[in-house]
N, C-alpha and C positions, 0 to 999 in steps of 0.2 A: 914575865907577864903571861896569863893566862889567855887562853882563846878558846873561843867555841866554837865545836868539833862535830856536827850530826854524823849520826853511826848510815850506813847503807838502809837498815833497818827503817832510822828514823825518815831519812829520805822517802825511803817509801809510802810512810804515813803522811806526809807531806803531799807527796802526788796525787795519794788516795785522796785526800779533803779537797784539793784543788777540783781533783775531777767531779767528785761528788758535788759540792757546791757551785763548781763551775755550769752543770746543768742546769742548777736554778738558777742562778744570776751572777754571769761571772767578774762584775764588778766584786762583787761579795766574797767571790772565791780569793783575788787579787786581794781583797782587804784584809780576809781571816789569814794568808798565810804571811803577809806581810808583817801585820802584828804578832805572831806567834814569833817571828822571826828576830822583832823588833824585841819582845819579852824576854826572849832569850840572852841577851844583853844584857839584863838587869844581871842574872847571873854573873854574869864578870866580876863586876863589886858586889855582890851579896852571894855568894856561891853555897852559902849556906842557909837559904831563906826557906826552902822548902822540908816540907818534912819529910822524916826518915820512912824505910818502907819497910816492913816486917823488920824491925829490928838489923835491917843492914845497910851497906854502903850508897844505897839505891836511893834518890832520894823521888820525888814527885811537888811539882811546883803549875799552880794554875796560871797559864797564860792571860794576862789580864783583858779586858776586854773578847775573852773567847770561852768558848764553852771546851777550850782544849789543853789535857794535862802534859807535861814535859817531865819524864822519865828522866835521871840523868844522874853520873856521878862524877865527884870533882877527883883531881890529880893536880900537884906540885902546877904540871903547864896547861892541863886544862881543864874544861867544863863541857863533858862527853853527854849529848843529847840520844840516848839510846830508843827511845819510842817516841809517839806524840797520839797521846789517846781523848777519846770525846769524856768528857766526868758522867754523860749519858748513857757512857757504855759499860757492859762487863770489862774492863781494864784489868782485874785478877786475873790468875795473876802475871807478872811481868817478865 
């Protein structure tokens, strides 16, 4: 069984949007990381939904409900969350 795995990396990006949004209203902050979180999930049974990145193991998948992309590649036991970027952003590359 598979499980999902955020990198130190992706962590990071996590804290950054909390804090950032947290400013403006941190109901909102509480909601975007919680659904990013929640989206993540989907990956367990669809570990292949997102598309590929430059032609390799990298994949990228939009958090639904968020303006935030999840960086990530699958293995035998998991689903490795390596970044977590705004689609606002320069995101290139990874």
């Amino acid at each position: 069984m598979r499980r999902i795995r955020w990198t130190l990396e992706a962590q990071v990006d996590l804290r950054a949007i909390a804090s950032f949004y947290g400013q403006i209203a941190p109901n909102l902050a509480d909601r975007l990381i919680d659904d990013v979180q929640r989206a993540s999930l989907v990956l367990l049974d669809h570990p292949q939904i997102g598309a590929t990145v430059a032609e390799s193991t990298l994949r990228r998948w939009r958090a639904g409900g968020t303006p935030f992309l999840l960086f990530y590649r699958v293995s035998d036991t998991s689903v490795r969350i390596l970044k977590v970027r705004d689609v606002r952003s320069d995101w290139r590359p990874v």
